[in-house]
MARBA-3410 file (N, C-alpha, C, O; in Angstrom, 1 decimal):
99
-19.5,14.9,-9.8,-19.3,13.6,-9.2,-20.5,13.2,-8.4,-21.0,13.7,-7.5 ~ -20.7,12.2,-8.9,-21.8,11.6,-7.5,-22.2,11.4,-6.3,-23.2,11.8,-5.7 ~ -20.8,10.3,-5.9,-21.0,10.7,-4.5,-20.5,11.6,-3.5,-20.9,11.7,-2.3 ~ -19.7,12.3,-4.1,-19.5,13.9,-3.3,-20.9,14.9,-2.7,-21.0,15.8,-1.8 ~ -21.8,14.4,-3.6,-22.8,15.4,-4.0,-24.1,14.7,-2.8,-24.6,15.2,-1.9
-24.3,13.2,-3.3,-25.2,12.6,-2.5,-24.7,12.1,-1.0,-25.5,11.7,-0.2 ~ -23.4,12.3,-0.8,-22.8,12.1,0.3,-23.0,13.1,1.3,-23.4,13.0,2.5 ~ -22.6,14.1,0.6,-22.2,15.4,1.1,-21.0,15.6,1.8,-20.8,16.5,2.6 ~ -20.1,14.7,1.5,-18.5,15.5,2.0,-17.2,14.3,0.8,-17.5,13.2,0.3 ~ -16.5,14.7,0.8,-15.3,14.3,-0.6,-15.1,13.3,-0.2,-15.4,13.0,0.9
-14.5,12.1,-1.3,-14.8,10.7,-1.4,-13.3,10.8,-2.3,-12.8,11.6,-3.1 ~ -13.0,9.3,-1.5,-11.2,9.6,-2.0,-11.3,7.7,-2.7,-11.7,6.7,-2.0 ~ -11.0,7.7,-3.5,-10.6,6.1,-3.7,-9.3,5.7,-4.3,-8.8,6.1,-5.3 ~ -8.7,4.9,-3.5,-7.4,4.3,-3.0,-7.0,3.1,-2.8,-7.6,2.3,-2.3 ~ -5.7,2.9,-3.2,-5.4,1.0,-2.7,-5.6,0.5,-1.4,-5.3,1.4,-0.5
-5.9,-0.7,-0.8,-6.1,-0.9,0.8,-5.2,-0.6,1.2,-5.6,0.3,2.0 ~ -3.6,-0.7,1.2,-2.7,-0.3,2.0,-2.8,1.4,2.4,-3.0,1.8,3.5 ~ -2.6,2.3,1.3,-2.8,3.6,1.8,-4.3,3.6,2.6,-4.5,4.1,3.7 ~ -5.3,3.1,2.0,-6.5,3.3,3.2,-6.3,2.8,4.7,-7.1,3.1,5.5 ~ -5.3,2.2,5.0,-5.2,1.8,6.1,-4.3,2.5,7.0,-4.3,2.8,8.2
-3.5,2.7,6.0,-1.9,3.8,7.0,-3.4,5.0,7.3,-3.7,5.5,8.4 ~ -3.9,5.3,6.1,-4.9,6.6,6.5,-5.6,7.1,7.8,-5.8,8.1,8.5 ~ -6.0,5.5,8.0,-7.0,5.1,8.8,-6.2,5.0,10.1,-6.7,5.4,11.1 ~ -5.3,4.5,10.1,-4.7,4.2,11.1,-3.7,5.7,12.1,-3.2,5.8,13.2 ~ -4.0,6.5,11.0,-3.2,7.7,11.3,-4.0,8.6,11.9,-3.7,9.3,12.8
-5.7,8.5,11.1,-6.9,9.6,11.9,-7.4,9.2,13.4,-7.9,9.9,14.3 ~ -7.2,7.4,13.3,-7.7,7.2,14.7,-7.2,5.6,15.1,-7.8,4.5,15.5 ~ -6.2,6.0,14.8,-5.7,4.3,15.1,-4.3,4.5,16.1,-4.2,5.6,16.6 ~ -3.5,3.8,16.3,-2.4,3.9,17.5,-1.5,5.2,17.2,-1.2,6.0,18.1 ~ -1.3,5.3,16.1,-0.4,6.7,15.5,-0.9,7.6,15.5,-0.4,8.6,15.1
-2.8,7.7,16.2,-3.0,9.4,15.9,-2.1,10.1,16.5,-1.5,10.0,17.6 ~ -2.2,11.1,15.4,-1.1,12.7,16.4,0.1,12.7,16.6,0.8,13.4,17.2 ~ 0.5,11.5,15.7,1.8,11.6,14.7,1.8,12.3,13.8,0.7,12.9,13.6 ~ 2.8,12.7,13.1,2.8,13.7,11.9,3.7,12.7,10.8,3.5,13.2,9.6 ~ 4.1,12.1,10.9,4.9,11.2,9.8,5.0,9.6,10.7,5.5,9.5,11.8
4.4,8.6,10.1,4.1,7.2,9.3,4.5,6.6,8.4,4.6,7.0,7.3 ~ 5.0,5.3,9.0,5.1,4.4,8.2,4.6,2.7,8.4,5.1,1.8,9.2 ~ 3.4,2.5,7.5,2.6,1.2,7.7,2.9,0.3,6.6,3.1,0.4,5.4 ~ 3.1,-0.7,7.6,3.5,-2.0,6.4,2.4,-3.1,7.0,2.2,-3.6,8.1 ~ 1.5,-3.2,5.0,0.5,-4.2,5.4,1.0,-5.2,4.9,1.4,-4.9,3.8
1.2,-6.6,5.2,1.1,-8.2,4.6,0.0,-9.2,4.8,-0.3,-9.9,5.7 ~ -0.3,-9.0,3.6,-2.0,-9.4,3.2,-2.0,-10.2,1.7,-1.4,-11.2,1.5 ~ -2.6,-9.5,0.8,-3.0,-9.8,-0.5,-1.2,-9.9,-1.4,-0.9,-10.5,-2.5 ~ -0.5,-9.2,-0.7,1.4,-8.9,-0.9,1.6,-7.9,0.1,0.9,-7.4,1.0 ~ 3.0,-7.6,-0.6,3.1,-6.8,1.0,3.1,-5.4,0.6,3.4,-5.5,-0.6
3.0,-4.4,1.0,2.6,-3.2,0.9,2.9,-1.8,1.7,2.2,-1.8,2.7 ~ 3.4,-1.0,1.6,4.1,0.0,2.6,3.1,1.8,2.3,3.2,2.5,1.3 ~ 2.1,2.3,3.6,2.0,3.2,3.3,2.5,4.3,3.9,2.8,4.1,5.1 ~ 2.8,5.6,3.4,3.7,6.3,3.8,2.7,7.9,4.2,1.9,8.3,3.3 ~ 2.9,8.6,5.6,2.5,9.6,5.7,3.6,10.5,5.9,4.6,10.1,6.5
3.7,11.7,5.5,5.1,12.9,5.7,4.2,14.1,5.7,3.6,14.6,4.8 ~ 4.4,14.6,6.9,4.2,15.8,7.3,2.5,16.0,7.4,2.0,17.1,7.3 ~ 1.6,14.8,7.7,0.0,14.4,7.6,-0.4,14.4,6.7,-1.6,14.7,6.6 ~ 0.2,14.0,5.3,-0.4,14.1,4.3,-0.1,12.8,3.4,1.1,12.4,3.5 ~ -0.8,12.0,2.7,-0.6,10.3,2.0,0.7,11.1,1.0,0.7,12.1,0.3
1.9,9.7,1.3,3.0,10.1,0.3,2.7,9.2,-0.8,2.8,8.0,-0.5 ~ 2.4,9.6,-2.1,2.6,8.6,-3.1,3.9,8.5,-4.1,4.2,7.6,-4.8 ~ 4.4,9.6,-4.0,5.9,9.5,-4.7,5.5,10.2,-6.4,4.4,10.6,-6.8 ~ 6.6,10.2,-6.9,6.4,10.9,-8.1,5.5,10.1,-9.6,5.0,10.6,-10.6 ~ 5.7,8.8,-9.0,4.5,8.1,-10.3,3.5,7.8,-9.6,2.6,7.2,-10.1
3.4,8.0,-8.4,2.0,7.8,-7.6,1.9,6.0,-7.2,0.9,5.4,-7.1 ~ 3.4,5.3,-7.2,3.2,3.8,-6.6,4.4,4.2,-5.2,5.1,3.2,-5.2 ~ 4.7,4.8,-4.6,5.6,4.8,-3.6,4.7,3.7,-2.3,3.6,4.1,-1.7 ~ 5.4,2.6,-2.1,5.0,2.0,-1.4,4.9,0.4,-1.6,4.8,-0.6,-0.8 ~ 4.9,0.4,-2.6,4.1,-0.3,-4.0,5.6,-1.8,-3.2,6.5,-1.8,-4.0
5.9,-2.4,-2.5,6.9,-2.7,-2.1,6.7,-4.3,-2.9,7.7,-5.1,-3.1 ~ 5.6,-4.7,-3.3,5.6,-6.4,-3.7,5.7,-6.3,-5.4,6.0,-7.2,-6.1 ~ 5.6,-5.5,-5.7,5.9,-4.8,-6.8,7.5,-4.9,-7.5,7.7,-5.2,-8.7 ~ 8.2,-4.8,-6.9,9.8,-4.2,-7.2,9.9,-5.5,-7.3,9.4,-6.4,-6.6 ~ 10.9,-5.3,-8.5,12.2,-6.8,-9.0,12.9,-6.9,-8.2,13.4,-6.0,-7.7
13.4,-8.6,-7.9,14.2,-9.0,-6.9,14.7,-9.5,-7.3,15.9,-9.1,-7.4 ~ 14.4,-11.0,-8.2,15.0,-12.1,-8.7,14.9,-12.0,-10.2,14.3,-11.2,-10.9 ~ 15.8,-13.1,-10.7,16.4,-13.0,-12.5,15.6,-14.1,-12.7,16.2,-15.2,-12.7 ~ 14.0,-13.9,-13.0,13.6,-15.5,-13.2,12.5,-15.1,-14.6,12.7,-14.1,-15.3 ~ 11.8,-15.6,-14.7,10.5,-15.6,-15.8,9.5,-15.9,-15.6,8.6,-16.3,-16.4
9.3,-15.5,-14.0,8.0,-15.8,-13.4,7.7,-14.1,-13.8,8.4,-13.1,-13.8 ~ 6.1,-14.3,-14.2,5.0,-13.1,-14.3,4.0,-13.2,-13.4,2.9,-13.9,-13.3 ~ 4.8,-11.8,-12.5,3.2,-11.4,-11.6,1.6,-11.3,-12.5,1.4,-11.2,-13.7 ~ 1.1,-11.3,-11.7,-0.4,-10.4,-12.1,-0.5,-9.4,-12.7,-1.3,-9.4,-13.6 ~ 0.4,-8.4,-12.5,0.7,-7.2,-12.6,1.3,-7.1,-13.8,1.3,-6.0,-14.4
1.6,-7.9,-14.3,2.3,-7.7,-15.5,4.0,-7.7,-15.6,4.5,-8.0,-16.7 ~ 4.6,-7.5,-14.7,5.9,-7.6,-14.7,6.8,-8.5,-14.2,6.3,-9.0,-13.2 ~ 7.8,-9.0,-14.5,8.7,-10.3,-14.5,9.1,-9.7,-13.4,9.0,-8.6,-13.0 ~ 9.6,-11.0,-12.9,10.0,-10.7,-11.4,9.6,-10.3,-10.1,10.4,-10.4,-9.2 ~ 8.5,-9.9,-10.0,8.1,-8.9,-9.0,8.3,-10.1,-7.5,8.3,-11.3,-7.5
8.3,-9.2,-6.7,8.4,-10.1,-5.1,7.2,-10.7,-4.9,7.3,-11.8,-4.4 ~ 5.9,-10.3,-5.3,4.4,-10.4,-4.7,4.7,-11.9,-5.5,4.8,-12.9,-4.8 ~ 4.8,-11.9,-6.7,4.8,-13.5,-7.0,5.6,-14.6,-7.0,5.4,-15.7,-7.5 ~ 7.1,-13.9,-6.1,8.2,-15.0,-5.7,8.3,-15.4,-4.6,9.0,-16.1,-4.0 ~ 7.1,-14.4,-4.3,6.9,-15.0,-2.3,5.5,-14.6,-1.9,5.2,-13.5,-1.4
4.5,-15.7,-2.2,3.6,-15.6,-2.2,3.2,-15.2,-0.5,3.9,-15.4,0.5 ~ 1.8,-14.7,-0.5,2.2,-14.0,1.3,2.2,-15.4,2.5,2.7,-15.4,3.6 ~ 1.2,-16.8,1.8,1.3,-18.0,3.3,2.7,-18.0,3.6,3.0,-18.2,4.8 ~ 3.8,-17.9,2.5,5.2,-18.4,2.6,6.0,-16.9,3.1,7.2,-17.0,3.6 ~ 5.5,-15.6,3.0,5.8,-14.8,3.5,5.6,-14.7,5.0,6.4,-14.2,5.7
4.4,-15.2,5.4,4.1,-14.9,7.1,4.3,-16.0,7.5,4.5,-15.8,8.8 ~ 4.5,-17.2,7.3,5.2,-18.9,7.6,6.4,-18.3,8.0,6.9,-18.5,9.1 ~ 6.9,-17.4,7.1,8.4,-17.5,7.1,9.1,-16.5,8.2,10.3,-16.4,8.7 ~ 8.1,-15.8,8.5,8.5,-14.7,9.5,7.9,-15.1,10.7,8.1,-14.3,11.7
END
């Protein structure tokens, strides 16, 4: 790998939400917790999960993935490819308006 080598220390790439629970866990309000839970609302909304200091991704590796999951019986298509998803039945201005 590349930049492991020209870096000289391990290089992780990741969705922004887990970079952020990460980030927020090594030196942000939660250091020196041992278990997290970060919910970003941004680009959709997003949940990352730490258990026992370590990034939880779940068994298909989307645990968190929260804008993702079907809510409604409609024929709208996310980005993503799948009908229904929340990220495109609540777009986030109307998500943080609404909260």
């Amino acid at each position: 790998m590349y930049y492991p080598k020209k870096l000289g220390y391990k290089v992780t790439i990741d969705n922004d939400t887990r970079a952020m629970t990460y980030g927020e866990y090594m030196q942000g309000c939660v250091k020196g917790e041992k278990d997290i839970i970060f919910v970003n609302v941004s680009w959709g909304v997003g949940i990352g999960i730490i258990i026992d200091g370590k990034i939880y991704t779940g068994k298909s590796g989307f645990s968190g993935e929260f804008g993702h999951m079907s809510a409604y019986d409609n024929e709208i298509i996310c980005h993503c490819g799948k009908k229904v998803a929340w990220r495109r039945k609540l777009p986030d201005r109307h998500f943080i308006v609404s909260y």
